[in-house]
C-alpha positions in Angstrom: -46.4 -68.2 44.2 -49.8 -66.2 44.3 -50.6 -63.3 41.7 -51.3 -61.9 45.5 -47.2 -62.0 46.0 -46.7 -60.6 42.5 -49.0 -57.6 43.2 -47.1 -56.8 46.6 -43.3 -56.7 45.0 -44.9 -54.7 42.2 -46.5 -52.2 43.9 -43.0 -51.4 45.8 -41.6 -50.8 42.3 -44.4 -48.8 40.8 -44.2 -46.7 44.7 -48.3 -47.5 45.0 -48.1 -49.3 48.5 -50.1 -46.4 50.5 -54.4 -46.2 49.9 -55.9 -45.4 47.9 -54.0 -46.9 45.0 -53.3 -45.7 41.8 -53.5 -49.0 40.6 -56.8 -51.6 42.3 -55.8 -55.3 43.1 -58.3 -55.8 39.8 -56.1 -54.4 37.4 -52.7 -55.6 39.0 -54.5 -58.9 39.1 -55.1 -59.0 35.4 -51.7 -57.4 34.5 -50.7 -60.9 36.1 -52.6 -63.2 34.2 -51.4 -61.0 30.9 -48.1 -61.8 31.9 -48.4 -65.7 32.6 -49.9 -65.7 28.8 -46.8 -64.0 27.1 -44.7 -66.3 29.2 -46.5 -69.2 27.8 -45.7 -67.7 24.4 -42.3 -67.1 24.9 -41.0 -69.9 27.3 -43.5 -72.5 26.8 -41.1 -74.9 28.7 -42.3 -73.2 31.9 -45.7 -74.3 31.7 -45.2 -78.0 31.0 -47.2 -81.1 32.6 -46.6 -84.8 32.6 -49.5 -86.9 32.8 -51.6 -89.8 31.5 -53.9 -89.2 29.0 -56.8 -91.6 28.0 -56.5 -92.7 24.3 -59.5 -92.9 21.8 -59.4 -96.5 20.7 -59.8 -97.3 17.1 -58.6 -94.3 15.6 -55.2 -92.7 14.3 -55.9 -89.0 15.6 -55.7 -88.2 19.1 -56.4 -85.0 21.2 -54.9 -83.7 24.3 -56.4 -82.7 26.8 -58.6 -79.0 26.9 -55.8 -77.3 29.4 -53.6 -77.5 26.6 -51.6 -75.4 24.2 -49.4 -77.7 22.7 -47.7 -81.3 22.6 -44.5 -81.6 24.2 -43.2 -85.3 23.6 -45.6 -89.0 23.8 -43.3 -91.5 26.6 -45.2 -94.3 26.4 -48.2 -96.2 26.4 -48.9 -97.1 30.6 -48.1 -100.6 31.1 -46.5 -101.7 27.9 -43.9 -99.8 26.1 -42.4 -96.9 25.1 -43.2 -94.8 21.7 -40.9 -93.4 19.4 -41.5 -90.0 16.9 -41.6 -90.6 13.7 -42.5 -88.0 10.5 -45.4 -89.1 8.7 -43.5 -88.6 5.4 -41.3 -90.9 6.5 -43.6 -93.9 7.5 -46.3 -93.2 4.3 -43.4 -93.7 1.9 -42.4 -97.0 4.0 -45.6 -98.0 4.6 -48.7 -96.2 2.7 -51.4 -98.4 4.2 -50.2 -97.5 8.3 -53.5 -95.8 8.8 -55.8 -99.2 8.2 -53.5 -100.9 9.7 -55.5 -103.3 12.9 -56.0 -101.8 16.3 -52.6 -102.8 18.6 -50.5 -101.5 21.0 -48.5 -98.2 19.7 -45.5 -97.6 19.3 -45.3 -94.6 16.8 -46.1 -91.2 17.2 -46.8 -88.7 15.0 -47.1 -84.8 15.6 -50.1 -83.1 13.9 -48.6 -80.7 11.0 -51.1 -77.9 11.8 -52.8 -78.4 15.2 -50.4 -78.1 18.5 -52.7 -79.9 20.3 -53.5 -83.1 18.1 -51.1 -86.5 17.3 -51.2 -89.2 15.6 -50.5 -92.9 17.0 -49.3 -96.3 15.4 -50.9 -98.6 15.4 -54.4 -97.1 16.1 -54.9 -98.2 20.0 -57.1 -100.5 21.2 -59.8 -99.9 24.2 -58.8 -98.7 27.5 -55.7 -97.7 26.6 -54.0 -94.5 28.4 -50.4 -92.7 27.3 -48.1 -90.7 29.5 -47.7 -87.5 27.3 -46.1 -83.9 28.0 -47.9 -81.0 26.8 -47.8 -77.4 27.5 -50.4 -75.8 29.5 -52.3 -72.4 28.8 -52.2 -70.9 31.8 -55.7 -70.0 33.1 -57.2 -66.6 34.7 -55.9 -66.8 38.1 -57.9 -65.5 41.3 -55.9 -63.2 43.4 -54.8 -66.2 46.0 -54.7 -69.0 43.5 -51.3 -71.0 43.7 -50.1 -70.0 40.2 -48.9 -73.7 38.4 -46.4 -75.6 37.0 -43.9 -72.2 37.4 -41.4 -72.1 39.8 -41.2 -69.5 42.5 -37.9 -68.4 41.1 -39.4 -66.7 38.1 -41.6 -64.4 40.7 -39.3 -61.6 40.0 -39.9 -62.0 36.1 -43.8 -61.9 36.8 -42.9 -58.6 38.5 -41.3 -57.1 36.1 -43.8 -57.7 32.8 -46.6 -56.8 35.4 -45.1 -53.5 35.8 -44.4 -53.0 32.7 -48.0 -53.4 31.5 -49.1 -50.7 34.3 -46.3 -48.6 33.2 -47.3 -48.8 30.1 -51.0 -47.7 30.1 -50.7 -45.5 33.1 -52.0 -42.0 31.2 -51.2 -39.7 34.4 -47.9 -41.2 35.6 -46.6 -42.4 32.3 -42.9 -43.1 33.0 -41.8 -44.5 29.4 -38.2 -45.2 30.6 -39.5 -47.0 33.5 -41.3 -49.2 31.2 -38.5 -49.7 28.5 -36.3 -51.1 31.6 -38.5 -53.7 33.1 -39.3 -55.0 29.5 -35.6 -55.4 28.6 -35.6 -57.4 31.9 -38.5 -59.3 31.4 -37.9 -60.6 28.1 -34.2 -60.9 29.0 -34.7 -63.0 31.6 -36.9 -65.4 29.8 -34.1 -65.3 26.5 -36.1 -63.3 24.1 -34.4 -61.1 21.4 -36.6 -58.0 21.1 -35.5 -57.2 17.9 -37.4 -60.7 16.8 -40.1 -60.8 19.2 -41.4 -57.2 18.9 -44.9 -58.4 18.9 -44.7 -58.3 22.6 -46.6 -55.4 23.2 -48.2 -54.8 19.6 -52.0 -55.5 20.8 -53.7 -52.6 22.4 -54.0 -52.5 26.1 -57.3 -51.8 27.7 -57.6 -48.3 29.3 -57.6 -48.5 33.5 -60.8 -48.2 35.1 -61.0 -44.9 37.2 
């Protein structure tokens, strides 16, 4: 899936398929990337990778990698064993001193209390050490033609609809509010959100089309 295939299908539904366009590929194409982020916010899951992940040696604290939004799970350390989650309440009380504890092989991880992006290992690693880690990924600004990651091709109808949407929404001469309403109930419905809970959906002002 392309934000090129999205803009297609969603001109058909916004009836803007003859030149010149009501709507340029420019704004379509950034309608898209919008979209992708609210995903992100709503469905996480959908924007997951598994990789390995070089660990800083010598230290407790560890950072994933700059694609990411958030930690999903730690599997294991590559070529030696598998780590279990533990809360950090739980292992000071047992063991207070854990943090100055010798370099090793880890086999404890912790998930940072106020950073998505950070975690904690035990015992600190050694040198040359690399972790296979799942993390959630913040989508990026696609190109018009960029194969769109980690989503599946069966959520290009969902794309669609929170793409038009956002051009319903903003679209000052053909403002068609019902329009709007119904492909944001199916948008969020389709990824499981309760509106009545996630009304922050469309609470930041959109930018005013270019003419």
């Amino acid at each position: 899936m392309t934000p090129s295939d999205v803009i297609v299908e969603a001109r058909k539904l916004l009836q803007d398929t003859q030149a010149p366009y009501r709507y340029s590929d420019t704004d379509l194409l950034g309608y898209v990337n919008q979209t992708l982020k609210r995903m992100a916010v709503f469905r996480p899951t959908l924007f997951t990778n598994i990789t390995s992940v070089p660990l800083t040696a010598n230290t407790v604290i560890q950072d994933l990698p700059s694609d990411a939004h958030r930690l999903v799970q730690v599997f294991f350390i590559d070529n030696y064993n598998s780590v279990n989650e533990v809360e950090r309440e739980v292992l000071e009380r047992a063991y207070p001193q854990w943090v100055s504890d010798p370099s090793g092989i880890p086999f404890n991880f912790i998930r940072h209390p106020r950073n998505a992006t950070k975690f904690f290992l035990y015992p600190r690693p050694l040198a040359n050490l690399t972790a296979t880690v799942e993390y959630v990924v913040e989508p990026i600004a696609y190109t018009i033609n960029q194969t769109i990651l980690y989503l599946k091709d069966t959520y290009l109808g969902v794309v669609v609809d929170g793409v038009v949407f956002l051009a319903s929404s903003i679209d000052d001469e053909h403002v068609n509010s019902n329009r709007a309403k119904l492909f944001l109930e199916s948008f969020t419905s389709a990824l499981g959100v309760d509106l009545q809970q996630q009304a922050v959906l469309d609470n930041e002002r959109m930018p005013s089309r270019g003419r």
